[in-house]
Every structure is written in structure tokens, then in C-alpha cells.
C-alpha positions as CSV (number, residue, x, y, z in Angstrom):
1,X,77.4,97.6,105.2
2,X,76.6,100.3,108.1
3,X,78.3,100.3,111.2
4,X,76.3,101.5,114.7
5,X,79.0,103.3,116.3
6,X,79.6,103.3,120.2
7,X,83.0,105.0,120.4
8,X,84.5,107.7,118.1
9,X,87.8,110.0,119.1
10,X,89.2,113.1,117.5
11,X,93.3,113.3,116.5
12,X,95.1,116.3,114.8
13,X,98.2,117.1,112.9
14,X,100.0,120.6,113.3
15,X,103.0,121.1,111.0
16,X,104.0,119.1,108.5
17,X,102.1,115.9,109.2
18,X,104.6,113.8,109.4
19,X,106.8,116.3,111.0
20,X,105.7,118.2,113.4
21,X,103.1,117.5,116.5
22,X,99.7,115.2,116.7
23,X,97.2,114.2,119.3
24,X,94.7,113.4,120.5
25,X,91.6,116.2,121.1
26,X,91.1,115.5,124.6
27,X,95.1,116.4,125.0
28,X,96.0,113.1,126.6
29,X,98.7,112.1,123.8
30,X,100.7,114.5,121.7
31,X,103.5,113.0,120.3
32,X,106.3,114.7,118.2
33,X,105.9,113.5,114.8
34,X,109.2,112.9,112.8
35,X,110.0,110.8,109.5
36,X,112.2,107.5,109.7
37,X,115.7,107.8,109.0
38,X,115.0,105.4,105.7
39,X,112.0,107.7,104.5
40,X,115.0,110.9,105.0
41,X,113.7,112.2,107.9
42,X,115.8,112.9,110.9
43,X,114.4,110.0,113.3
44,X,113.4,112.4,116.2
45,X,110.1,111.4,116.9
46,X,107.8,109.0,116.0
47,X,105.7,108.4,112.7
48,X,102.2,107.1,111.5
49,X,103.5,103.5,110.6
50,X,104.6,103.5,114.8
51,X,101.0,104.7,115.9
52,X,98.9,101.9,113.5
53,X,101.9,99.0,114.4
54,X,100.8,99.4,118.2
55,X,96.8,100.1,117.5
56,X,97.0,97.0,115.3
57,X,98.6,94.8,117.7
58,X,96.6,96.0,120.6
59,X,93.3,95.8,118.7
60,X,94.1,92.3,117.4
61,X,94.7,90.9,120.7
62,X,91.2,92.0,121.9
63,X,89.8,90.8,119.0
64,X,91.2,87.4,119.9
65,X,90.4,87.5,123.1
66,X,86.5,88.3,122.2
67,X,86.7,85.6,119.6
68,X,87.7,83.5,122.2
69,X,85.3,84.3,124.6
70,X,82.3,84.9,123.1
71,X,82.8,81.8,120.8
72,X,83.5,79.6,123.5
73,X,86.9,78.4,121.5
74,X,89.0,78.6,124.9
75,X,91.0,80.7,126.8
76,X,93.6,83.2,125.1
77,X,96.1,82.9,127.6
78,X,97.8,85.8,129.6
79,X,101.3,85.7,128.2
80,X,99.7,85.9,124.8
81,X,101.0,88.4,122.7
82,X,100.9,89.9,119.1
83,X,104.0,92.0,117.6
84,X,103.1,93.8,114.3
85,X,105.4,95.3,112.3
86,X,104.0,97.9,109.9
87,X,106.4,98.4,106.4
88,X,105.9,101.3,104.2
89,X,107.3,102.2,100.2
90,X,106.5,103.1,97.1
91,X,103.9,101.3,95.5
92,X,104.6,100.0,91.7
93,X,101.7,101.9,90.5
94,X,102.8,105.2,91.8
95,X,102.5,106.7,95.8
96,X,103.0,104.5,98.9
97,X,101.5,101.8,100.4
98,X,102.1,99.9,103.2
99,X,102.2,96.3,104.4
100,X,101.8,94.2,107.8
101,X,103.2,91.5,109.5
102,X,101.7,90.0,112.9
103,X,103.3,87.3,115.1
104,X,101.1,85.7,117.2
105,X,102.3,83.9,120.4
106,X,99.8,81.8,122.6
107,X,102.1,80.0,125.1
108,X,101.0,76.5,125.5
109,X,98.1,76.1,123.5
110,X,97.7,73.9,120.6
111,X,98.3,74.9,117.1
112,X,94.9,73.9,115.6
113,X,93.3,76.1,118.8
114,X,95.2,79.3,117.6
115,X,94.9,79.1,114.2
116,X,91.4,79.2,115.0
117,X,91.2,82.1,117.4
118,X,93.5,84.0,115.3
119,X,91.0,83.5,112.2
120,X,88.1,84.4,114.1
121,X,90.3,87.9,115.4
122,X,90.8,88.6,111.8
123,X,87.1,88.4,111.0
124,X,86.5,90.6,114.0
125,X,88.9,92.9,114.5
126,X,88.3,96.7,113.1
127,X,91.9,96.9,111.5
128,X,92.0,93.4,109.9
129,X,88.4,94.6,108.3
130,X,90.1,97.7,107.6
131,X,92.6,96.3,105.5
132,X,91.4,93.3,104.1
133,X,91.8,93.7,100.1
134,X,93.7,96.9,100.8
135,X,97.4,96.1,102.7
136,X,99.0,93.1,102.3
137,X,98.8,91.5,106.1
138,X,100.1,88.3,107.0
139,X,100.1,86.4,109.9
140,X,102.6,84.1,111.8
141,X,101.8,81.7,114.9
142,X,104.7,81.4,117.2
């Protein structure tokens, strides 16, 4: 599988990657990267599960919203809104690994009509392809 890429952006880490400062190249984000409290760290910043919980939610809700659209399976409606929450430990087999949980929540629209879109945002959205067979995600409809 190739993919024609129309987008790409540049990050970095400085320090010690999960402490210390990353950003974007075209300097409009740095954050000040800092390990959770539960991982040892000192909690001062933020950390890489943070960064991919909001990309994932953001990204998912387009994805929906294209599905939607260019599928002609409705209207997502403006209210809609996905919370992900991104959970990282040690794997059995040795390092870590991460899992994902997204709530979905489409105010007023019928069950069988979001199961549908949200199916359809998990075939087309980056992230879901990104971690289908590799992180455990699972989905919840509100």
C-alpha cells in the first residue's frame, strides 16, 4: 500500500524526550514535556500519550464527518464529540505499549446511524489505520 501525500509537518525533541521541550518546526507549539506522576515523573508538563489522545480525537471526528459527508450517511451533528483517552504500561512481552479508548457522542441521532458513521471514520481515519492490529482501541457510542 502507497500513500500520495498532500501534507507532511516536522516535530522535535530536545532533552530527554519525555522530559524536556518539543515542537513543532515552524515554532508554533513547543510544549514542555514532562512524565506522569504514575510513570515517576514529576507531572510538570505534558507527555506523548496527551499529544496523540487530542490528535486522535480530533482526527476521528473529521474522519466522521468525511464519512458522513462524502457517503451521503447524514449529518454528524455539531454538538458531536469524541473523548479519547490514551493508556500506557508495560507490555507482557517486555517494553510498553499503549491502548485507546474513544467515546463517541452524536446528540440526537439514531444508534444504527452512528454505529455506521463511526465504522466508516475508523476505515478512514489516519490514526485508526495506524493502529489497527497494533493498539488495542475500542470504541463506545454515547
Amino acid at each position: 500500500m502507497t500513500t500520495d501525500v498532500k501534507y507532511s509537518t516536522g516535530a522535535y525533541a530536545t532533552g530527554g524526550g519525555r522530559n524536556g521541550l518539543a515542537g513543532l518546526d515552524d515554532g508554533k507549539l513547543t510544549v514542555r514535556m514532562a512524565s506522569p506522576a504514575a510513570l515517576g515523573g514529576d507531572d510538570k508538563g505534558h507527555n506523548p500519550e496527551e499529544l496523540f489522545a487530542i490528535g486522535y480525537a480530533a482526527c476521528f471526528l473529521g474522519a466522521m464527518r468525511f464519512a458522513a459527508s462524502s457517503e451521503n450517511l447524514g449529518t454528524v451533528p455539531d454538538d458531536a464529540t469524541v473523548h479519547s483517552e490514551v493508556g500506557i504500561g508495560p507490555r507482557s512481552d517486555g517494553g510498553f505499549g499503549l491502548t485507546v479508548k474513544l467515546k463517541v457522542s452524536m446528540p440526537d441521532t439514531d444508534r444504527g446511524l452512528v454505529e455506521k458513521i463511526v465504522e466508516r471514520g475508523h476505515f478512514i481515519c489516519p490514526y485508526s489505520n495506524a493502529t489497527q492490529g497494533n493498539i488495542d482501541v475500542t470504541t463506545e457510542i454515547a
